[in-house]
C-alpha positions as CSV (number, residue, x, y, z in Angstrom):
1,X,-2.6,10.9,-10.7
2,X,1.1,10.2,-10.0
3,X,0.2,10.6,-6.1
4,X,-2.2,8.3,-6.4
5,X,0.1,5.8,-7.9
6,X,2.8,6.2,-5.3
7,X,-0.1,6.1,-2.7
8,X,-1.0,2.3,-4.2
9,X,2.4,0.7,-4.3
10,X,3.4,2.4,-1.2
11,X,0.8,1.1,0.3
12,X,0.6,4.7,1.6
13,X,-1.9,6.4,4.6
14,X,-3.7,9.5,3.5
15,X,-1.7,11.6,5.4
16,X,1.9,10.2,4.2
17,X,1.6,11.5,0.8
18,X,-1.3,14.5,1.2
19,X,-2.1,17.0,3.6
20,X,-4.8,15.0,5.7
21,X,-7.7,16.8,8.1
22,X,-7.4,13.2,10.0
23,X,-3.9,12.6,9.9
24,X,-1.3,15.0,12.8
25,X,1.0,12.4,13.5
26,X,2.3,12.2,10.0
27,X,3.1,14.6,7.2
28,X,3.5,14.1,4.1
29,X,6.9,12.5,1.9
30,X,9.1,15.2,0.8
31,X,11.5,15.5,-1.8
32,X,14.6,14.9,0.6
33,X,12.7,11.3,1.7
34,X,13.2,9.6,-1.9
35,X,16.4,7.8,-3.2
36,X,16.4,7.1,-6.9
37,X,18.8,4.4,-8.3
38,X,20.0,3.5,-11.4
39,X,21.8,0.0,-11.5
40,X,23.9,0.1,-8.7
41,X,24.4,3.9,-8.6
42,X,22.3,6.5,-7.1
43,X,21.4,9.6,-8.5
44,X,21.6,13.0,-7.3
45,X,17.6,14.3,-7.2
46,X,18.8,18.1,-7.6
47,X,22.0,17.9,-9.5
48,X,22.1,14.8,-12.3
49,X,20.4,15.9,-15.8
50,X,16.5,14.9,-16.1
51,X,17.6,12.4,-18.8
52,X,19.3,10.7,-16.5
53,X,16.5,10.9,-13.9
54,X,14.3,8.8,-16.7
55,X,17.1,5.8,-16.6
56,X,15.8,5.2,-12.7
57,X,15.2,1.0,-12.3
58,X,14.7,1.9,-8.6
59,X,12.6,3.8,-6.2
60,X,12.9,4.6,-2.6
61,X,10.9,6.5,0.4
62,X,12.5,6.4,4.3
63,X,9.3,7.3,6.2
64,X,11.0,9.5,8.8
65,X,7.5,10.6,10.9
66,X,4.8,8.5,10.4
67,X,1.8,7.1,12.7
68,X,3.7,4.1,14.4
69,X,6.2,6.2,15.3
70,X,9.1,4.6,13.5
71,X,11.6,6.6,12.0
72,X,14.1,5.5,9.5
73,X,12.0,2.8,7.7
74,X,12.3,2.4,4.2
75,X,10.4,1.0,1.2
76,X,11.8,0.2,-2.2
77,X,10.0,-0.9,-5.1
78,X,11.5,-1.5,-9.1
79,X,9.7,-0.2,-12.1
80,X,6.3,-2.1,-12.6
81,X,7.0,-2.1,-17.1
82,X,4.2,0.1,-17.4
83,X,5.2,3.4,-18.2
84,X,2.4,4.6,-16.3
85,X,1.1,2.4,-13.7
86,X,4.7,2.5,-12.0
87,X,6.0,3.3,-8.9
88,X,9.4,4.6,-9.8
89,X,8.1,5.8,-13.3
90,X,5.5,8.1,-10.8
91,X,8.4,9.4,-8.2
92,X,10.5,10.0,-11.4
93,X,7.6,12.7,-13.0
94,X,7.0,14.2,-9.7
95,X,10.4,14.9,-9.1
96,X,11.2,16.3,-12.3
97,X,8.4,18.4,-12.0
98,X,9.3,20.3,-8.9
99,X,13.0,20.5,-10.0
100,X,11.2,22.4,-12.5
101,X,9.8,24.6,-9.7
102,X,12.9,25.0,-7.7
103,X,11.2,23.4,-5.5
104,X,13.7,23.1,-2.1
105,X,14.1,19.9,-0.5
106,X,11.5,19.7,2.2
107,X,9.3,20.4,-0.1
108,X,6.0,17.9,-0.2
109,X,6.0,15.6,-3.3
110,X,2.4,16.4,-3.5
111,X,3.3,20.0,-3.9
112,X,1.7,21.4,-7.3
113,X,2.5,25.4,-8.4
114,X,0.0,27.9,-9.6
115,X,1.6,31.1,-10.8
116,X,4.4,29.6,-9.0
117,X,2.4,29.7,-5.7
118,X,3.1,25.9,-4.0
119,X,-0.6,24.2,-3.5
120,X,0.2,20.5,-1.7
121,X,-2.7,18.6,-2.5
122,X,-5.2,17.6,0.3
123,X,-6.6,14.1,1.0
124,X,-10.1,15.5,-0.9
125,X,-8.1,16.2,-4.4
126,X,-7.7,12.8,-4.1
127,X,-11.5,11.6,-2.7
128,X,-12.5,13.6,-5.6
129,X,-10.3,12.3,-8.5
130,X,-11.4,8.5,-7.0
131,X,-14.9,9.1,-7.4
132,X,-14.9,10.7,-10.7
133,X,-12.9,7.7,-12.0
134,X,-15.4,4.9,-10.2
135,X,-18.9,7.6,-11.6
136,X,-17.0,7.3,-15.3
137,X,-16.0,3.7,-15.3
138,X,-18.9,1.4,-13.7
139,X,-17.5,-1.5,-15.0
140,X,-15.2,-1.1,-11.9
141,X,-18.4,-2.0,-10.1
142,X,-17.7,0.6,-7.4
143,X,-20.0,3.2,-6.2
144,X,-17.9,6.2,-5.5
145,X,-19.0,6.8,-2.2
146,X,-17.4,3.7,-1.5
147,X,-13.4,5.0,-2.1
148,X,-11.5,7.5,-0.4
149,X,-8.0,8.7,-0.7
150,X,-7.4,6.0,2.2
151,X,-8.5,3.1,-0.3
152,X,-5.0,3.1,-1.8
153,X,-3.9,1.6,0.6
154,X,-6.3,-1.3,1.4
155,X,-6.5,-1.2,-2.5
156,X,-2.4,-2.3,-3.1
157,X,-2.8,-5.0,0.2
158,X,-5.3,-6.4,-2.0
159,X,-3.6,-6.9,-5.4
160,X,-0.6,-7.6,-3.3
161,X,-2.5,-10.2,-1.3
162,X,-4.6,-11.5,-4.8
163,X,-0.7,-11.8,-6.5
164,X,-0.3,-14.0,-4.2
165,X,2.2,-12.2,-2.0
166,X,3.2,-13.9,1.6
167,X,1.0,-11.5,4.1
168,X,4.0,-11.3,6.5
169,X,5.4,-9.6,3.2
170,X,2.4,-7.6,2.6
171,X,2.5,-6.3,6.5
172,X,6.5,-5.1,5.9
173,X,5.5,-3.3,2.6
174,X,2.7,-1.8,4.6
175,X,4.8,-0.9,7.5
176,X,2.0,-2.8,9.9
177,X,2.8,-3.4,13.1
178,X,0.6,-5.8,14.3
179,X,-1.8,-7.9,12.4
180,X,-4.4,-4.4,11.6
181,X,-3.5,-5.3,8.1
182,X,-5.7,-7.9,8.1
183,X,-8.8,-5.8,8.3
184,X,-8.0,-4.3,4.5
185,X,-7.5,-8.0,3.1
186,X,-11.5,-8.7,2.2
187,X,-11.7,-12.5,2.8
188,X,-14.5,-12.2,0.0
189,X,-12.6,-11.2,-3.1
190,X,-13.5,-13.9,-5.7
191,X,-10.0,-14.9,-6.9
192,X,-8.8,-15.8,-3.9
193,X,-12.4,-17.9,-2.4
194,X,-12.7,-19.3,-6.2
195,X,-10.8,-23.1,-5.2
196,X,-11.1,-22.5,-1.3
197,X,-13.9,-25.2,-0.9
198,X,-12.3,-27.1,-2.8
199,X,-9.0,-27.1,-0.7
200,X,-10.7,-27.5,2.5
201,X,-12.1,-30.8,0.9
202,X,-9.0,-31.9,-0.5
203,X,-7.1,-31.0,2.5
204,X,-9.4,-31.4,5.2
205,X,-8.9,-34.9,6.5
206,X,-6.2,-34.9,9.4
207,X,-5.5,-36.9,12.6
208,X,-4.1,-35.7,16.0
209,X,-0.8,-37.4,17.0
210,X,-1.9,-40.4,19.6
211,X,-2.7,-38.9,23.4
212,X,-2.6,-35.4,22.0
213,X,-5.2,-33.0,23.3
214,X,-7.3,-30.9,21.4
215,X,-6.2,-27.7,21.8
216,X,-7.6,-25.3,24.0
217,X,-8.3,-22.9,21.2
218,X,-9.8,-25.4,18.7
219,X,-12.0,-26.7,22.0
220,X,-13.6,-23.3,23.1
221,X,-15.0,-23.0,19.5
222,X,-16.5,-25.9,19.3
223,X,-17.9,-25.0,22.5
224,X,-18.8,-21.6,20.9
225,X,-20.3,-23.2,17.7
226,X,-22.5,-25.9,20.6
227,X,-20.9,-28.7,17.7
228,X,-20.7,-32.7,19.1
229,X,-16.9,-33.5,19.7
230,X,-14.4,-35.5,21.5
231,X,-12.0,-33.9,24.2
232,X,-9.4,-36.0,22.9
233,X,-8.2,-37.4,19.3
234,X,-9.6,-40.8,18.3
């Protein structure tokens, strides 16, 4: 559950925080890729007492291979106030727990032990714990077959992007290099269409500056929609 937490405020891929069939140009966040901070200070992952892992007000991961090909780039978040629903809360357990392990640096944060045997989970752990959650909880109103471990990702754009959060913001977060982001932002979700008509109305009447042109984009779809118009402002 934790993984799947880091996956949605990471706005993570599949295969950046479990082993993915689709994903070989990433692998997943180890150990050795988070920073944990307290304040101002940072804290040593293998050395500082677990208590004072538990004081963490900060969370980081540097993203050192990932499918853009950057190297280097890091994402911070704080602590959410929900002990659970947290992104640094979430990196906190997970690194406690493979301390726990001895687990060594490189070691995958999605790593779990059996018989002290290291498993790292696989993008289907997660399909799997997805579906279960929409086939208990219809209230959701999601079929299961509808998520996979890759809806994380679209899902945190979308609370990011229904909280109101500048897209340009939402793309960094995301680590989106061009404007692909867009296609996880679902123009339909009702808290963000619920005073769009009314906007447009309240906002819609506007004037070109004298002798301006329409532009060239706004002219070839009106052309495209066969709509009556002017070359020209009135």
């Amino acid at each position: 559950v934790d993984m799947a937490w880091i996956a949605f405020f990471f706005l993570l891929r599949a295969g950046e925080y479990v082993i993915s069939n689709s994903s070989n140009a990433t692998r997943p966040i180890c150990l050795s890729d988070i920073t944990l901070m307290a304040g101002a200070d940072t804290l040593d992952l293998f050395t500082c007492p677990i208590q004072q892992l538990h004081t963490a007000t900060h969370a980081t991961i540097t993203f050192n291979q990932q499918k853009n090909g950057d190297r280097g780039y890091v994402i911070g978040h704080g602590t959410s106030g929900d002990p659970h629903a947290c992104p640094t809360r979430a990196l906190v357990r997970r690194i406690i727990y493979l301390r726990q392990q001895n687990a060594p640096p490189t070691t995958p944060l999605c790593t779990v032990y059996h018989d002290t045997v290291p498993s790292p989970l696989r993008s289907t752990d997660i399909t799997t714990l997805l579906r279960t959650s929409c086939a208990l909880l219809p209230s959701l109103h999601y079929h299961p077959d509808d998520v996979t471990a890759h809806s994380l990702r679209s899902g945190g754009a979308m609370a990011l992007l229904c909280g109101r959060i500048d897209v340009n913001l939402i793309q960094l977060v995301g680590r989106w290099r061009s404007d692909a982001v867009f296609r996880y932002l679902h123009a339909e979700n009702l808290p963000l269409i619920n005073n769009l008509a009314n906007t447009m109305v309240s906002h819609g009447t506007f004037s070109l500056l004298p002798g301006q042109q329409l532009p060239l984009a706004a002219q070839q779809l009106l052309n495209e929609a066969d709509w009556p118009h002017h070359s020209s402002a009135a």
